[in-house]
C-alpha positions in Angstrom: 116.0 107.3 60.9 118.4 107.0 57.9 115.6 105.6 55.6 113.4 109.0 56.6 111.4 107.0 58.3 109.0 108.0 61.5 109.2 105.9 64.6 107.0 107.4 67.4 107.1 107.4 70.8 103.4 107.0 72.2 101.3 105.3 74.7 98.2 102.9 75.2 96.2 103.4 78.0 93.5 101.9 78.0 92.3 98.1 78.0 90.3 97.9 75.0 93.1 99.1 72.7 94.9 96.6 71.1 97.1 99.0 68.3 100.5 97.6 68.1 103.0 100.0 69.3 105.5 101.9 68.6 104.0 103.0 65.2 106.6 103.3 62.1 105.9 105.9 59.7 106.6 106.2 56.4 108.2 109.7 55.3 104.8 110.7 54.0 102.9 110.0 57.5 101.5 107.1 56.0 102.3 103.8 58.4 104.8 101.7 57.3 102.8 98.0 57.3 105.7 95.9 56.9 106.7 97.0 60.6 104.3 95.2 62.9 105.5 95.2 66.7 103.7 92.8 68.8 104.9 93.3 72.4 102.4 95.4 73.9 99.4 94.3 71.8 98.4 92.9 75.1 95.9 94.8 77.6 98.4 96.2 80.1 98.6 99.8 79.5 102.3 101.1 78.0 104.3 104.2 77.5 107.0 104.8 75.6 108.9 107.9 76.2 111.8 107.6 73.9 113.2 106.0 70.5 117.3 105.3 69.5 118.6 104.0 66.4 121.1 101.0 67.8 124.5 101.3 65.5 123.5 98.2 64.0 120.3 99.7 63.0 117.9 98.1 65.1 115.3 100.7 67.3 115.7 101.1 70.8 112.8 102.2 72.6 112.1 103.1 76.6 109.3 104.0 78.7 107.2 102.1 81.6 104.1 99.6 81.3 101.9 98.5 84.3 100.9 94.5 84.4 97.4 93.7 85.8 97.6 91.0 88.5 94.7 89.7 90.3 95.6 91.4 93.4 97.6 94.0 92.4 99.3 96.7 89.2 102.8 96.2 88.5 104.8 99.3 87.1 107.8 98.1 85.3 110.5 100.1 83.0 111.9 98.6 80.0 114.5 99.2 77.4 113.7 96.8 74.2 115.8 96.4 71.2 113.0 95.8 68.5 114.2 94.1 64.8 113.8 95.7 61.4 110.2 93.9 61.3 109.2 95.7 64.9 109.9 91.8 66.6 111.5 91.8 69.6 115.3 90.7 69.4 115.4 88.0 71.3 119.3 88.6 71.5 119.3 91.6 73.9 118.6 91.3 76.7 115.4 93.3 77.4 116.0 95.7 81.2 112.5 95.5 82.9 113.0 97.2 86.3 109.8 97.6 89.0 108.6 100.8 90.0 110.8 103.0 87.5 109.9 104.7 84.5 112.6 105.4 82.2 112.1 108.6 80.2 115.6 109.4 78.3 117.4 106.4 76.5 120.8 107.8 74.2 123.0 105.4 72.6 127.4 106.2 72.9 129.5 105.7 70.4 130.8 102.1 71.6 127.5 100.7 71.3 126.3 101.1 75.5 123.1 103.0 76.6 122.2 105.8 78.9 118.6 105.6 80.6 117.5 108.4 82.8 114.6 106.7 85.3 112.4 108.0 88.0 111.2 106.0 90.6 108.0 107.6 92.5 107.5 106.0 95.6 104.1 108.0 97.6 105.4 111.3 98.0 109.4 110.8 97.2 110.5 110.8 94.1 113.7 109.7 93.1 115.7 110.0 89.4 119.3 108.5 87.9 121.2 107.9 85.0 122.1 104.3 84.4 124.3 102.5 81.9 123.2 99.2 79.9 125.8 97.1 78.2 125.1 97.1 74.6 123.4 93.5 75.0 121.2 95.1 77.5 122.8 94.0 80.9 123.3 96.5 83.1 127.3 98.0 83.3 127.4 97.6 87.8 130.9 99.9 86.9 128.8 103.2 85.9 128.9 105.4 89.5 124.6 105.8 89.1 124.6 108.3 91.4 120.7 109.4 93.0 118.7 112.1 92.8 116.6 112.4 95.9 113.4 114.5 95.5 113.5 115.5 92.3 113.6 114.5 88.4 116.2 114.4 85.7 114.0 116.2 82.5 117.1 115.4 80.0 120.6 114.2 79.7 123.6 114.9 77.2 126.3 113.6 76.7 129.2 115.4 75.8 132.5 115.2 72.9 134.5 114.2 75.9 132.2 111.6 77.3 131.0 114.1 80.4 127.2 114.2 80.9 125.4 116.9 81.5 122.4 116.5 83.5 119.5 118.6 83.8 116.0 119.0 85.5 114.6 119.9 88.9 116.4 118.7 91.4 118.7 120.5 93.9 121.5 117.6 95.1 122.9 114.9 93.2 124.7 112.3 94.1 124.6 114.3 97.6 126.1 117.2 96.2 124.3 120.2 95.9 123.6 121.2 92.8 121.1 123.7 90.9 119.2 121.7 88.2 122.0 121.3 86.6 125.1 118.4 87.2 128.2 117.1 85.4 128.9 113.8 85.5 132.2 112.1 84.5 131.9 109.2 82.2 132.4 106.6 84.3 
């Protein structure tokens, strides 16, 4: 972060812990106290997988968290804009979507997001790149093309906008394609 500060990606996984995360750390490892997130200080187990520094300065973060109902676990992905104080802002508009975990999360230039997800569903396993609006509503004119059986491990985008997509997967979009794809912008 510009202020050399620390914010970590990390997980709770069990019931009993109640930490607040994501942690903020202060350039010497010590944590920084005046950032106090409260979203997952509930029991349901979370994971966040990635941090981005919004152009505004706000923290992005993504990852998965499974809600206990009384019949049943709910695994949802999310992408959460938190405040300077680790509140949630209530002005985005926070993308929880069910059964997907999102793993990458990079922020372009005009202020949009790119989430990579993977949906496991028994034994198939599904992966895309999606693109939120830079309120948080998903952009329905990004071509989120799927990658059956398999996983997107990373994402970048390039100078010219182009993505570059990589991880183990041997079609995308239904193109062949070996671990590697790139994408156009749109």
């Amino acid at each position: 972060m510009p202020n050399r500060k620390i914010l970590v990606g990390t997980s709770k996984i069990t019931i009993n812990d109640t930490k607040p995360i994501p942690p903020l750390l202060e350039a010497t490892g010590s944590k920084d106290t005046s950032f106090n997130p409260t979203l997952f200080n509930t029991k349901n187990n979370a994971v966040i997988h990635d941090v981005a520094l919004h152009p505004n300065g706000k923290v992005l973060i993504a990852g998965f968290h499974v809600v206990n109902t009384l019949s049943d676990r709910i695994l949802k992905g999310f992408v959460i804009r938190l405040n300077s104080d680790g509140s949630v802002d209530q002005g985005f508009q926070a993308a929880e979507l069910v059964d997907k975990r999102i793993y990458r999360l990079k922020m372009l230039s005009n202020g949009q997001m790119l989430t990579a997800s993977t949906i496991y569903n028994g034994s198939t396993t599904q992966s895309n790149i999606s693109r939120l609006n830079s309120d948080g509503t998903v952009d329905n004119s990004f071509n989120s093309a799927i990658v059956a059986n398999g996983i997107i491990n990373d994402f970048s985008v390039l100078p010219n906008n182009k993505i570059v997509v990589g991880g183990a997967f041997s079609t995308y979009g239904n193109k062949l394609r070996g671990n590697l794809a790139l994408l156009n912008a749109d």
